[in-house]
N, C-alpha and C positions, 0 to 999 in steps of 0.2 A: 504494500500500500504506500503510497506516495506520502511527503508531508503536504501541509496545505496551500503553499507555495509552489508549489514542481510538477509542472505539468506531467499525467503518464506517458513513459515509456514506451510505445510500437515498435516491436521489432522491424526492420525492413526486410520487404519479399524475400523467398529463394532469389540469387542471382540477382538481385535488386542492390546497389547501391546505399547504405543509410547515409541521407543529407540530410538528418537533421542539425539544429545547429547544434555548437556546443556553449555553453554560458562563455563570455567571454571575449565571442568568434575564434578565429584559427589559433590566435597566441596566448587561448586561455590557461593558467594555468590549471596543475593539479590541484582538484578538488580537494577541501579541508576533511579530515575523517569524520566524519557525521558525529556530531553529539546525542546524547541522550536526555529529553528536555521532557517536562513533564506531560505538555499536549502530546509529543511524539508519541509517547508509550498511553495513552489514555487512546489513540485513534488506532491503535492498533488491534488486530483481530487475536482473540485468545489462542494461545500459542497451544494448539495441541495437535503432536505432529499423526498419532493416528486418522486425523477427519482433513488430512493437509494433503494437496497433489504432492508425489515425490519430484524435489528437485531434479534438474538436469545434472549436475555439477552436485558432489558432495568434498569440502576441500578438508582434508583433516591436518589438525597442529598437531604432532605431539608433543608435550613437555613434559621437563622435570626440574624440581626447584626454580621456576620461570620467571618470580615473583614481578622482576622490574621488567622485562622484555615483551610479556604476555600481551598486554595491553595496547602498548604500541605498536604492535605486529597486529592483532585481531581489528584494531580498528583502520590500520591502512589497508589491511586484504580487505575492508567491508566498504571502505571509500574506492578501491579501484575495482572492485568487483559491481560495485552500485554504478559506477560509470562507464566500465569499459566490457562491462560481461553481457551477452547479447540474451544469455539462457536463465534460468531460475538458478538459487544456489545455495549451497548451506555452507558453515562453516563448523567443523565439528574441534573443538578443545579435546584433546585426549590427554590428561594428566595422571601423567605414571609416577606414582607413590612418591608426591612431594612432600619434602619434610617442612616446607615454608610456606607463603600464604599464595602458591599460586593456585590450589583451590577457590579459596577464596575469591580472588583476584575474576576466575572465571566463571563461578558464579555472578558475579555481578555482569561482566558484558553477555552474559546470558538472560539477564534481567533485562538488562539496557537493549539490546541490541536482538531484531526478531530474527536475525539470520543464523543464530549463534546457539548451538546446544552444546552441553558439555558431558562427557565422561569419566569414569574415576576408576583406577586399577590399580589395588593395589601390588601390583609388583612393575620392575621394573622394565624395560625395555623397549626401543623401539619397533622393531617387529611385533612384539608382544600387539603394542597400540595398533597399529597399522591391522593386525590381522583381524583381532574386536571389532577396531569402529569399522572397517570394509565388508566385514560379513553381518555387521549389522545394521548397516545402512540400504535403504532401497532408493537412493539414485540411481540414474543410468550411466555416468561416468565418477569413478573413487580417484581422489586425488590428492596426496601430504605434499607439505611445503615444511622446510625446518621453521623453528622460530624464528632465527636470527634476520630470515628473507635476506638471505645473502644474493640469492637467484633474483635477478632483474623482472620485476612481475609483467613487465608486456611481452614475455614466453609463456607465459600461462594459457591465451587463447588460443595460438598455435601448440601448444600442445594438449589440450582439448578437442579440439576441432575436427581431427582427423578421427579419434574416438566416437565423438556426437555423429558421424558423419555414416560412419560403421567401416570406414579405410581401415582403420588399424586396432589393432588390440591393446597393446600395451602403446607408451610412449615415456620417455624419456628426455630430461634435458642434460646434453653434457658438455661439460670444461673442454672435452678434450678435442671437440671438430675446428678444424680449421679458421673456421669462423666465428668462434667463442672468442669474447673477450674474459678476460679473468685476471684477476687481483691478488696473488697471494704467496708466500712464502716458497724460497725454495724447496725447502725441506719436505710442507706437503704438495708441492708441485711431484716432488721424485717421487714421494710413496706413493701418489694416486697413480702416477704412470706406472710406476713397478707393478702394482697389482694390477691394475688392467692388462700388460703382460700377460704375469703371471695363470690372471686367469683364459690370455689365450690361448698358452701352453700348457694346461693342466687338464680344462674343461673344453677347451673347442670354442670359447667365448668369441662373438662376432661384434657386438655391440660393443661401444669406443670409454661409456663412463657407467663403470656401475656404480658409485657412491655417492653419485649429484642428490642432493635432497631435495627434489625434483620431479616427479612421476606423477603418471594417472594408467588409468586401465579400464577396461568398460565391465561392469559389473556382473554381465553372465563368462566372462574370460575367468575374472578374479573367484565365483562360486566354483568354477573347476579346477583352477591352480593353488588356493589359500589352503582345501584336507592335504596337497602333497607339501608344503613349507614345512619344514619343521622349524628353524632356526625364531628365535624368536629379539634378537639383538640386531646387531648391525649387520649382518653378513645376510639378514632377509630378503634386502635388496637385490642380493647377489643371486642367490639362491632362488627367488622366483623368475628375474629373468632367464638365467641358464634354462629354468625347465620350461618358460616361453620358448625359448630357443629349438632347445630337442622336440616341442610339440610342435615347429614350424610354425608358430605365431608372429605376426607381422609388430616388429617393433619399431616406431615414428623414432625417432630423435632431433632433437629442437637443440639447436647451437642457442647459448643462457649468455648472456652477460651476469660475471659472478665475480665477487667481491668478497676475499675470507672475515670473516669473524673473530679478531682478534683476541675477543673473549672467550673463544672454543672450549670448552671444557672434555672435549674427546680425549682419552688416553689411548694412545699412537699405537704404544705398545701392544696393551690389550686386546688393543681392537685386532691387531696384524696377527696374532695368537688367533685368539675367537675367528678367525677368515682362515687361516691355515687350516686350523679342525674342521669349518665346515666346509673348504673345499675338498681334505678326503674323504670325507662322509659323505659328501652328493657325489663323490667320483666313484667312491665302491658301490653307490645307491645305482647308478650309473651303468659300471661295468656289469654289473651282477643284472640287470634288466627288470630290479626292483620296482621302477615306477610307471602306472598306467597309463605312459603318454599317449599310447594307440586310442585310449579312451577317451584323452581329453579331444585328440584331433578329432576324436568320431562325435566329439559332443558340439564341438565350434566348426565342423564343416572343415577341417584343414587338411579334408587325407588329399593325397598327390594327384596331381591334374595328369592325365592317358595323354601318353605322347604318342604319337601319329610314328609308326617304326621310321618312316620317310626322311623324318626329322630328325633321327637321332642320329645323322653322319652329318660331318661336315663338311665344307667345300674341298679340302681334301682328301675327304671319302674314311677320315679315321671316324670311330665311334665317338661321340658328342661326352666331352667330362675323362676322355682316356689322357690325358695329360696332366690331369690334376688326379687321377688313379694312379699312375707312373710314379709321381713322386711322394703320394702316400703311399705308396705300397714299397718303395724305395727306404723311407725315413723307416716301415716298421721291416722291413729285409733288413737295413743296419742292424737296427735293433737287436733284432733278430737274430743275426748272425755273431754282434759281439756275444751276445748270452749264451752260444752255442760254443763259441772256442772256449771261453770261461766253462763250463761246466766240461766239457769236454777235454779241457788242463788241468783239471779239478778232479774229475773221475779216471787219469791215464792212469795217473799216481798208484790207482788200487785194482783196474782190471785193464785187458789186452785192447787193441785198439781198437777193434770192432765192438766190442763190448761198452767200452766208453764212446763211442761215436750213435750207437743206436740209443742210449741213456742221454746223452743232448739233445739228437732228435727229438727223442719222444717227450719229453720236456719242455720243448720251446717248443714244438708243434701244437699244442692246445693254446699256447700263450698268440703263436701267430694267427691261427685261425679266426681265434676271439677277436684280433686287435684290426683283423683286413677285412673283417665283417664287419664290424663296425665304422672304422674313421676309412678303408678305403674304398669300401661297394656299400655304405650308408645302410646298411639292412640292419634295421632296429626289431627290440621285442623277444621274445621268446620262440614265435615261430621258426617251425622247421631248423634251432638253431641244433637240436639233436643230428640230421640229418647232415646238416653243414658242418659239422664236428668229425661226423665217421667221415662224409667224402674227404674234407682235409686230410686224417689219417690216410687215406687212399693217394691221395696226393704225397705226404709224406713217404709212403713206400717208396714212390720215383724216386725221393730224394734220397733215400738212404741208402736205395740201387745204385746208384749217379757216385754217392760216397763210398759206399760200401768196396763196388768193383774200382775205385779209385785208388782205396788202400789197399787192396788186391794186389790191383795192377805194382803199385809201387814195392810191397814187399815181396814182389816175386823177380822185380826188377834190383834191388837194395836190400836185402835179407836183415839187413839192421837198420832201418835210416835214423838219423835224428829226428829231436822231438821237433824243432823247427821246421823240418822238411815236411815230417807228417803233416804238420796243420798248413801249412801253404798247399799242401796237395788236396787237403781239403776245404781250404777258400776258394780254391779254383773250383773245384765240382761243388759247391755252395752255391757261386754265382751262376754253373747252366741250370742246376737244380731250381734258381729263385727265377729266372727266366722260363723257366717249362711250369714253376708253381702259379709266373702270373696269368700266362694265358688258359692255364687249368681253372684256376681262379675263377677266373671272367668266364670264359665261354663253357664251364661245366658248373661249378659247388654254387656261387652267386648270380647265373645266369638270371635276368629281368624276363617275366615273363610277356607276352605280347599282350598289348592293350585289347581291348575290344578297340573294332573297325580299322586295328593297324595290322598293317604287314608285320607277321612272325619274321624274322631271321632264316629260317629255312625256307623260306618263301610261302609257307602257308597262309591263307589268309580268315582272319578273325571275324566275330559279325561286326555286319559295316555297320550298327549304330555304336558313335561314342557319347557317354555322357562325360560333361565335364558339372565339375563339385564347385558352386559358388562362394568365393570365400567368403563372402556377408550374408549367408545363408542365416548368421545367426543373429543377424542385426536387426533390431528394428530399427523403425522408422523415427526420428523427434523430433517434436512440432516446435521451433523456439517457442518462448512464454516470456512474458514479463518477468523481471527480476526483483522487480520489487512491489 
């Protein structure tokens, strides 16, 4: 509801321009944070959020100990969201077991201010907050900002927008695109890039900032992603997008102008501990095929669009993605191969060379199966991985044949050779062995099966209807509204 003075709000059409003016004309400034006066709150409608249309936008604070920041932060998000927000919106306060008066503090701009609800938890954490107030909100997009509003708030509509829209599922704003401006310390300059790194190297991470205090998600994404989080600290952030990631969910990223917080109360330390632990807990969650991501994709519409066989060569007639297969399959054959001399100069020590040669094999063959199943032919899930497991084995045979007659060969040619010679004789039959494992690989144990209406590979041909899967099949529609 408007004050008595201000005329209402119309949103402008779809695809429509908004001219209206702004107080001020073009070089008006930033609107004062609205007060709370006694007619305002007397013309207001009794705040009761059961009989209330649900907001577009639910933006969540969390704090802790907040007492002096609280305020000044709730009422500048409530003046730039009163002017520059085009949709309905809430502000939700989540206060994690303050020991000072920022209770308090939000009880009152919960009084004062109808946009404004509050939460109270006693324990602590940011995740904690985040996972409460997003599954207990029923807006159409959930979205925290830190207190400090370090992040420039005219990133806030662009990273909604594409949410409201039903483009994208999650979104993010990060420090680290190109076109970020940002403010801050060497020191957490290095460690926010090291871990972003780190987690491209551990987890497969594609997205550029996971710790911007910055985010939104659209509400039927977050009801299937928030039962698989565990983490309930800092490392949430983390952890939900990764499993955005492996569900193939589309995540926006918004370049922030950001400015640190001098008064940061984050301990560097802990936190870098707390994010160590949770990234081998969601990597064994991970490896092991712990989590229902087939589930979620089959709930949000994200399984894989049927490529047309037609399509899948390229103008040079190689198979579409074989070059980025090459070098992951490459990076896990190193691998692969160092773990095999090691165990293999490990095990000479106490049995004959064939004995210690098929004891490597057999060893790192489950480990390589596992890892080219996964990061280099993308085949997630538990299916058929039984199946992809013995053909490996089968595969494995060649190679042990390939080694096996190789050390044959040598000790019938050297009745003694050195332990050096041995193993150079078997890096070389390694390297035709991982060249005959990768086209086995591909065109036998991981072979893609033919879409409906595409040409098979053997030239057979499939029914000619394809469907292709909408990825905002799970979108509704949202009608802008008044925001106030």
């Amino acid at each position: 509801m408007t004050t008595p003075t201000t005329p209402a709000r119309v949103p402008a059409q779809a695809g429509q321009r908004d001219e209206r003016p702004r107080p001020g004309g073009r070089a008006s400034r930033a609107p004062e944070p609205p007060t709370a006066s006694a007619v305002d709150r007397a013309e207001r409608p009794a705040r009761v959020d059961g009989h209330r249309p649900a907001p577009v936008l639910d933006l969540v604070v969390p704090v802790h100990d907040e007492q002096t920041d609280l305020e000044p932060c709730v009422r500048r998000l409530e003046a730039h969201l009163a002017e520059s927000f085009p949709w309905t919106y809430r502000i939700t306060v989540v206060d994690n077991a303050s020991r000072d008066r920022t209770l308090a503090v939000a009880r009152s701009l919960e009084r004062d201010l109808a946009s404004v609800r509050v939460l109270h938890l006693d324990e602590k954490g940011r995740g904690r907050a985040l996972h409460t107030a997003w599954l207990a909100s029923d807006a159409q997009v959930l979205a925290y900002t830190d207190v400090d509003l370090s992040t420039d708030l005219a990133a806030l509509l662009p990273l909604v927008a594409p949410l409201v829209t039903g483009h994208s599922d999650l979104a993010i704003g990060s420090r680290l695109s190109r076109s970020s401006r940002v403010v801050r310390g060497p020191r957490r300059e290095v460690v926010s890039r090291c871990y972003n790194v780190l987690l491209r190297g551990t987890l497969g991470a594609r997205f550029s900032d996971a710790q911007c205090g910055f985010k939104a998600v659209r509400r039927d994404v977050a009801l299937s992603l928030l039962p698989l989080v565990e983490d309930t600290g800092w490392f949430f952030d983390t952890e939900l997008l990764v499993l955005a990631e492996r569900a193939d969910l589309r995540i926006h990223e918004v370049p922030v102008d950001w400015v640190d917080d001098p008064d940061s109360r984050v301990d560097v330390v802990a936190t870098a501990v707390e994010d160590l632990r949770g990234i081998a807990r969601l990597g064994r969650a991970l490896v092991r095929g712990d989590l229902p991501l087939e589930t979620v994709r089959a709930q949000l519409g994200r399984a894989p669009l049927p490529v047309p066989a037609s399509l899948a060569l390229t103008a040079l007639g190689a198979p579409a993605g074989l070059l980025g297969q090459l070098v992951r399959f490459g990076v896990v054959g190193a691998l692969s191969t160092l773990a095999y001399v090691l165990l293999y100069a490990l095990a000479r020590e106490a049995v004959p060379a064939q004995a210690a040669n098929l004891v490597a094999l057999l060893v790192t063959a489950v480990a390589n199966t596992a890892a080219n199943r996964r990061l280099t032919f993308g085949v997630r899930g538990r299916a058929r991985a039984g199946r992809h497991h013995l053909q490996g084995l089968g595969v494995v045979a060649l190679a042990w044949a390939l080694t096996a007659g190789s050390l044959g060969l040598l000790h019938a040619l050297q009745p003694v050779p050195s332990r050096g010679l041995e193993i150079a004789v078997l890096v070389g039959a390694n390297l035709l062995a991982t060249l005959l494992r990768f086209l086995l690989l591909r065109s036998w144990v991981f072979r893609p099966e033919a879409p409906d209406g595409a040409v098979a590979p053997d030239g057979a041909t499939a029914s000619p209807t394809t469907t292709l899967t909408s990825a905002a099949s799970s979108s509704a529609a949202v009608t802008p509204e008044v925001s106030r």
